[in-house]
C-alpha positions as CSV (number, residue, x, y, z in Angstrom):
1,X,98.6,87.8,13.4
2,X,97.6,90.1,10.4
3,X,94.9,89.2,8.8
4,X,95.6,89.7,4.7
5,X,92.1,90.8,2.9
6,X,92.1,89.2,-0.9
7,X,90.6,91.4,-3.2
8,X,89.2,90.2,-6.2
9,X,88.4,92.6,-9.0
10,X,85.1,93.3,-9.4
11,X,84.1,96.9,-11.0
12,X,81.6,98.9,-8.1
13,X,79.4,99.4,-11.0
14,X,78.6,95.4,-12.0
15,X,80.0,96.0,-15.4
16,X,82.4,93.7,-17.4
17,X,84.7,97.0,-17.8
18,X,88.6,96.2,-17.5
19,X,89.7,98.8,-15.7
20,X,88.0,101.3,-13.1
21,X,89.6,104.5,-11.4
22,X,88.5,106.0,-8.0
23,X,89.9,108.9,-5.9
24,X,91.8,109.0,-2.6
25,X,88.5,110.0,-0.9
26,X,87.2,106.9,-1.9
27,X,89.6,105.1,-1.0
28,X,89.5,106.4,2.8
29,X,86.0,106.1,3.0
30,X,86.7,102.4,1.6
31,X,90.0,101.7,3.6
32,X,90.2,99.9,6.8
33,X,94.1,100.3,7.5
34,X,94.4,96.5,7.0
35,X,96.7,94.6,4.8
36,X,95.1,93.5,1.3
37,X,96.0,91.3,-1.4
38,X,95.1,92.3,-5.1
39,X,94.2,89.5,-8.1
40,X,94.7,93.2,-10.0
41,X,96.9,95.7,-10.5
42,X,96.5,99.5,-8.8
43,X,98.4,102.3,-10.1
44,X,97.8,105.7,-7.4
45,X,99.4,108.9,-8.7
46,X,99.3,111.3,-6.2
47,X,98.9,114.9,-6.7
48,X,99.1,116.6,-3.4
49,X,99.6,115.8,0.0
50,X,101.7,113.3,1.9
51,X,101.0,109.9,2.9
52,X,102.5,106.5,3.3
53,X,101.7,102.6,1.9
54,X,103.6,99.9,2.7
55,X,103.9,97.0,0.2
56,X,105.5,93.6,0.5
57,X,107.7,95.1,3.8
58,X,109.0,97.9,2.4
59,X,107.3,101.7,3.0
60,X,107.1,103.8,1.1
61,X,106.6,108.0,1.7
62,X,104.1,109.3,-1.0
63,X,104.2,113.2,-1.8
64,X,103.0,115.2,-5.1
65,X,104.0,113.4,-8.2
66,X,104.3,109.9,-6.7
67,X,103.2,106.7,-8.5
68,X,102.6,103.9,-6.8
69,X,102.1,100.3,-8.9
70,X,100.9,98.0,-6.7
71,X,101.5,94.8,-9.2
72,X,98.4,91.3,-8.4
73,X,99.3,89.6,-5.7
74,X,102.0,91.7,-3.5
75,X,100.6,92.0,0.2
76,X,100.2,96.1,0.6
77,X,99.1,98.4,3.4
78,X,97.7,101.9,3.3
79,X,98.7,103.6,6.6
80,X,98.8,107.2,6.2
81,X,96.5,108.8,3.5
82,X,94.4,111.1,5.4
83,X,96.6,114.0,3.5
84,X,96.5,112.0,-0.3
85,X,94.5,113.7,-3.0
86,X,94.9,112.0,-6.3
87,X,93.3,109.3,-8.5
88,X,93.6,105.6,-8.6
89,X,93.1,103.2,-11.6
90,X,92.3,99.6,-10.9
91,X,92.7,97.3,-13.8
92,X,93.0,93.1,-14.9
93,X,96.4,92.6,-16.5
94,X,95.7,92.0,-19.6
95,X,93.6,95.5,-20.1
96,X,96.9,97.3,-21.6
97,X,96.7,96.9,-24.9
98,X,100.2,97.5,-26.4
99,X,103.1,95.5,-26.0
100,X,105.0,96.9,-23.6
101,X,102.5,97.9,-21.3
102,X,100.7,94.5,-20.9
103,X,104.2,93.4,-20.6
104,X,104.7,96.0,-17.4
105,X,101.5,94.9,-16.1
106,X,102.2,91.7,-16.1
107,X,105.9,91.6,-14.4
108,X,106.2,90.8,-10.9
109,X,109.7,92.6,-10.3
110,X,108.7,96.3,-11.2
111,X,109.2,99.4,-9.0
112,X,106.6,99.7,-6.3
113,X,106.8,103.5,-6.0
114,X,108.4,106.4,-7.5
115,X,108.3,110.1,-8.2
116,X,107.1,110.9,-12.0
117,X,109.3,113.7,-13.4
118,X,108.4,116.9,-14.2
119,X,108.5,117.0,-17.9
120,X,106.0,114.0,-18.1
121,X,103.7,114.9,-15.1
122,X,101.5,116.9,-17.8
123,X,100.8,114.5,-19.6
124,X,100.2,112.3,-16.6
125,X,97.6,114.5,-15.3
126,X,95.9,114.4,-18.9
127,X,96.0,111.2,-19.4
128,X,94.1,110.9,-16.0
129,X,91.6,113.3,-17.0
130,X,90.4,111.9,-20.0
131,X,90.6,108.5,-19.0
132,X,88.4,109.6,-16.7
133,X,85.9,110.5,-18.4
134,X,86.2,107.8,-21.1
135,X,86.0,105.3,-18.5
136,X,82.8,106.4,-17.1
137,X,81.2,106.8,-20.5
138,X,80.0,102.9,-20.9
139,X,80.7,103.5,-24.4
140,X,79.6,100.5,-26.6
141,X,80.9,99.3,-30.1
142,X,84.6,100.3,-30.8
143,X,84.2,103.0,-28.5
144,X,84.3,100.5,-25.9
145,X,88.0,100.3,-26.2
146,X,89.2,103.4,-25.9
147,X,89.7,103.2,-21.9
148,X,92.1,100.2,-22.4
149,X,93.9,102.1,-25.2
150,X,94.1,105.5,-23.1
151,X,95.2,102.9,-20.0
152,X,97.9,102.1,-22.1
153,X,99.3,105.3,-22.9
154,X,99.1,106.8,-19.4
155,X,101.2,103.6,-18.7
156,X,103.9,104.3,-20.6
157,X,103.9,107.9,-19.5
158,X,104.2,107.2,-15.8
159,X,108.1,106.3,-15.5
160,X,110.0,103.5,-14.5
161,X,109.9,100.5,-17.3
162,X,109.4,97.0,-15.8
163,X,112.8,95.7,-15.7
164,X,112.6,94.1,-19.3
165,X,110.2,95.3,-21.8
166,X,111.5,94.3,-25.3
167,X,111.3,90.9,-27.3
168,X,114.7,90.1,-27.2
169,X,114.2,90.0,-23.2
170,X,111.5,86.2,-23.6
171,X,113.6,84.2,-22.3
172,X,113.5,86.3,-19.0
173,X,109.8,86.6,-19.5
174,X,109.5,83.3,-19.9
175,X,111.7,82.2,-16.7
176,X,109.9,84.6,-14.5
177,X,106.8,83.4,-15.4
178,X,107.7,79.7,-14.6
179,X,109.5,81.2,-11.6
180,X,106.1,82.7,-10.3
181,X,104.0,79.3,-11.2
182,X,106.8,77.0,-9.5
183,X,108.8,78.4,-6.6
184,X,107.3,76.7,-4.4
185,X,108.3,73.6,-5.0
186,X,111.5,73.9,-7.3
187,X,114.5,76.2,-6.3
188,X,116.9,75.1,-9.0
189,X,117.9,76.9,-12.1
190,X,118.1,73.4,-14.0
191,X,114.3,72.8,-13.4
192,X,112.9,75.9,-15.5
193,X,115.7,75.4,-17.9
194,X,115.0,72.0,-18.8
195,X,111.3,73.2,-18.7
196,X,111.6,76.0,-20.6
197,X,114.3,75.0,-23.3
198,X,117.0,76.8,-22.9
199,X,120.5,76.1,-21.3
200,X,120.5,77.5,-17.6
201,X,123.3,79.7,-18.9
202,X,121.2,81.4,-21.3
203,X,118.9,81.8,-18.9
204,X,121.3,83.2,-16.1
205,X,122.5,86.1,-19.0
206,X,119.0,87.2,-19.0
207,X,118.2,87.1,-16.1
208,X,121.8,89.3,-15.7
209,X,120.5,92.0,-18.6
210,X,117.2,92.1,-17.4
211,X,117.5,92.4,-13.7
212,X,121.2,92.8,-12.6
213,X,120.7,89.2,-10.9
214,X,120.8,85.6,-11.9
215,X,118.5,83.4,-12.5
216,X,119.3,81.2,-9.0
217,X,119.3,84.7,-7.2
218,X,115.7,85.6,-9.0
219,X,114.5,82.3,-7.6
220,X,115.8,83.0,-4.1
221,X,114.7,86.4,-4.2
222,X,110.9,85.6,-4.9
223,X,111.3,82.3,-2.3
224,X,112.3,84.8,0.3
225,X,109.2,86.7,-0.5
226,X,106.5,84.2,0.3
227,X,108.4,83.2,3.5
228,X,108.4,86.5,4.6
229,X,104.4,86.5,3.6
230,X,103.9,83.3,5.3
231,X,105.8,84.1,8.6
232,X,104.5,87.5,8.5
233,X,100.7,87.6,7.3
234,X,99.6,84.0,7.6
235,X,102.1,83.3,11.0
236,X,103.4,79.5,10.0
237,X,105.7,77.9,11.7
238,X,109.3,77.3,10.0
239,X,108.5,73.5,9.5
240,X,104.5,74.8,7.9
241,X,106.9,77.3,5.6
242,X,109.5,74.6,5.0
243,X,106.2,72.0,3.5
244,X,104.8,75.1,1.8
245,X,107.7,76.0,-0.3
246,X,109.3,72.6,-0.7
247,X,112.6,72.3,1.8
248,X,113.2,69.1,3.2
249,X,112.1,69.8,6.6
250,X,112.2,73.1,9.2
251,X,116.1,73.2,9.6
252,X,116.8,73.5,5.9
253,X,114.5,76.3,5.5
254,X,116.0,78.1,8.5
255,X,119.2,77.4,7.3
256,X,118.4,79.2,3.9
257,X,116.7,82.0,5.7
258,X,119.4,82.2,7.7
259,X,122.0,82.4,5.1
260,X,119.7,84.8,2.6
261,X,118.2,87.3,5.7
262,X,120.9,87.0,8.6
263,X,118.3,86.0,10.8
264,X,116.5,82.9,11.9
265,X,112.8,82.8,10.8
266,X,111.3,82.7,14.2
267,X,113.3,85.7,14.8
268,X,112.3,87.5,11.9
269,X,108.5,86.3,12.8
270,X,108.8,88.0,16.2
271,X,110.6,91.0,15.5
272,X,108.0,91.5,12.6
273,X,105.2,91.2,15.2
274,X,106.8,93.6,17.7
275,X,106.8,96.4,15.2
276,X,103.4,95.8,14.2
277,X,101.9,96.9,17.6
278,X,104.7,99.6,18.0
């Protein structure tokens, strides 16, 4: 069984700051190998070495220029960063300030990990250097804001936008929100769009512009998720995964597993467990 360690954000210095950066030596000396859980967001930008961090069962190889955005709540790993030099930034989501970026930070469907390109890696790097400093500072008065500000714009520098980012994307916003309060006990598109006020068409087209997917596959998708967490981290049963995310009973959950992963959920459990000690 893997034990999942919840983290819950609390700046090493006691202050009330929103956001606080450390460096990949800190995090070793800090770092167990085990699997955490966030109630922040972490955003590493590597700038030499190569390493590896696993989040929500997917790994992911880390080499100069990669950013990884580890979003609240997804179940990650660091399990090779003896070789990492770069900076993190821990923040709350709502320390962005501008739209879009307190937008990203608050989407549960973004890119875990990419490589930042060349033509905004300077400004990466400088955007890291004087948040730095501005962050340590423990500037009061409206000086006090400039790290969330500077936050901000190293956000939007970094790369890949969250899959919707503009107003005209709120209804997909507002679904996905719902989604993440209420998967667990409602799976039907009807549900959030009788919730929400909007026809379940309309919500399927966003869902379609903003992700590629529709809205019942964006439900599936994040259902899949947590049973993958709960067989994986937490080891329930299919009939304790079927009563935590609101199936009938055992054999309707392993049917939709089934029919979503190609595999039975005891299955997957074990063959999870075997490459964990491998």
């Amino acid at each position: 069984m893997t034990t999942i360690q919840q983290m819950t954000y609390h700046p090493v210095d006691g202050s009330s700051a929103p956001l606080e950066m450390m460096t990949f030596d800190a995090l070793r000396a800090a770092n167990d190998g085990g699997t955490q859980r966030a109630d922040f967001v972490v955003v590493a930008v590597v700038m030499a070495g190569h390493g590896l961090v696993d989040i929500d069962f997917a790994t992911h190889a880390l080499s100069a220029r990669s950013v990884v955005w580890i979003a609240p709540g997804a179940v990650h790993r660091w399990s090779d960063i003896d070789d990492l030099r770069g900076e993190l930034v821990l923040f709350t989501p709502t320390a962005p300030v501008s739209f879009a970026t307190r937008e990203r930070a608050v989407t549960f469907d973004a890119d875990a990990a990419w490589t930042a390109s060349g033509e905004s890696w300077p400004f990466i790097i400088a955007g890291l250097e004087h948040l730095r400093v501005e962050a340590s500072s423990q500037a009061g008065g409206a000086a006090a804001e400039i790290p969330t500000i500077l936050l901000s714009a190293l956000i939007a520098r970094l790369g890949p936008s969250a899959p919707s980012s503009s107003p005209r994307d709120s209804a997909y916003q507002l679904f996905r929100a719902s989604v993440e309060e209420n998967f667990r006990a409602h799976h039907d598109v009807g549900f959030y769009a009788h919730r929400l006020g909007y026809a379940a068409r309309t919500l399927s087209r966003a869902c379609v512009r903003a992700t590629g997917r529709t809205a019942k596959a964006v439900i599936t998708e994040r259902v899949i998720l947590e049973a993958k967490r709960l067989l994986a981290h937490d080891r329930l049963t299919a009939a304790q995964c079927a009563a935590a995310l609101g199936f009938a009973d055992a054999s309707v959950f392993s049917a939709f597993f089934h029919r979503e992963c190609g595999i039975r959920p005891g299955r997957w459990q074990a063959r999870t467990f075997a490459s964990q000690l491998t």
